[in-house]
N, C-alpha and C positions, 0 to 999 in steps of 0.2 A: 882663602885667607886674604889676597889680594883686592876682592871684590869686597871684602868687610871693610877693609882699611879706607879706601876710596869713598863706601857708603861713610863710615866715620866719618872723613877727612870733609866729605860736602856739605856732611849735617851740621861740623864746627862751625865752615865759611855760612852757610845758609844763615845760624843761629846768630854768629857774629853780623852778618850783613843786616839779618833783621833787628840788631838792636842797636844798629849805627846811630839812630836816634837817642839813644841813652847815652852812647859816648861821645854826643854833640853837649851834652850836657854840663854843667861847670864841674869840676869835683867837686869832694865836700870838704876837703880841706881848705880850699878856696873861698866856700860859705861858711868856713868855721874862723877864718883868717881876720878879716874885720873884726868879728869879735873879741879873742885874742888879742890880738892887739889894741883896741879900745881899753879891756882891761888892764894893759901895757900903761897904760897913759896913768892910773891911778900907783900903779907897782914904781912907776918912772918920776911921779908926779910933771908928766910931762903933757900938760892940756894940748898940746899940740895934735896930739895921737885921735884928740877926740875927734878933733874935725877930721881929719885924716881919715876917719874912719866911718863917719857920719855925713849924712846931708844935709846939706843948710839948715831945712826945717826939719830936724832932726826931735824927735820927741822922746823923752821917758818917762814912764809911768813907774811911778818909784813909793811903794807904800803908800797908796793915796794921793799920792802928789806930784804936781806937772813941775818936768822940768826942761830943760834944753840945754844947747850945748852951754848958752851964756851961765846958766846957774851953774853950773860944773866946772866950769871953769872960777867961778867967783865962788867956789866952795874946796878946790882943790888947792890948797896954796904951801908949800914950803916952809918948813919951821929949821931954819940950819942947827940950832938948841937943841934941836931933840931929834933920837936915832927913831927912824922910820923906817921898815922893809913891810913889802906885802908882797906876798908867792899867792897866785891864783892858781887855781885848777880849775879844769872843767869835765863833765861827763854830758857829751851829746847824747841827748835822745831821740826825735826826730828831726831828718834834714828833707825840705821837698822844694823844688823848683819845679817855676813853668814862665818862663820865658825869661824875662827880664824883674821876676821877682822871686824871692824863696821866702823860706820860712824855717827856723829853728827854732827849737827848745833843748834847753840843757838845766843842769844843776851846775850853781858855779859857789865854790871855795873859795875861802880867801883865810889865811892867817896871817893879820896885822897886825905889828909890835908899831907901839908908842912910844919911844923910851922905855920904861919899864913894865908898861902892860901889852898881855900879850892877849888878844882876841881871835877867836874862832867863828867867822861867818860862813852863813849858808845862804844861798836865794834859790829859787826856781824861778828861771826866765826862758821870755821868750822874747824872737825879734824877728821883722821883718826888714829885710834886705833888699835893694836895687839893683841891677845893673847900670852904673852911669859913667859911659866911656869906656865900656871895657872891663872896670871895675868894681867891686862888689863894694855896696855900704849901705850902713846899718839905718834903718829912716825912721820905725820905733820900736822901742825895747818896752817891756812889760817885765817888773819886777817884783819876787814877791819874797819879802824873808823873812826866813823859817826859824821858829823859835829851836833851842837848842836840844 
């Protein structure tokens, strides 16, 4: 019995040792984080989040059409007159790194009141991520939404 446990106990370090290299790896809540909170910025109307979250040349491909941070910014603007909330959700699908870059895709939710209307969005996106300084952010998103 002794002898099993030992054999056990080596096979776990073995098993762990050979996949140090997997837990050299960012987590994925770390590659889920920048996006998250990017979406943050539109729930907050707070364009700050976007840079925060993105790269300079940050691009989005958004139903046919280019945009950057500048137009998100110049499209995201505060109306004090009218009640505004947006609650995001998201469902990751695949998460992959290999060095200093990864990749996701998820489904993401959003139900946005206007005042008095209330909307139900869906997209299926994808993005690719950097490592820059340490930090993960977003360089371009690919968006695509889904009719109801």
């Amino acid at each position: 019995m002794k002898k099993l446990i030992q054999i056990i106990g080596y096979s776990f370090i073995s098993l762990l040792l050979g996949k140090s290299d997997l837990l050299a790896q960012a987590p994925v809540d770390s590659l889920h984080q920048p996006i998250i909170r990017f979406f943050d910025g539109f729930s907050q109307l707070n364009t700050a989040l976007f840079r925060e979250n993105t790269t300079p040349d940050f691009v989005l491909l958004e139903a046919g059409m280019i945009w950057t941070n500048d137009t998100l910014v110049s499209k995201v603007k505060p109306n004090p007159n009218m009640l505004y909330e947006r609650k995001n959700s998201f469902t990751f699908l695949t998460t992959e790194q290999k060095g200093d870059m990864a990749w996701v895709s998820y489904w993401n939710q959003a139900v946005i009141r206007r005042g008095d209307q209330i909307r139900n969005a869906r997209w299926l996106e994808s993005v690719v991520l950097v490592n820059q300084s340490g930090r993960w952010k977003i360089r371009m998103m690919h968006s695509t939404p889904m009719n109801k």
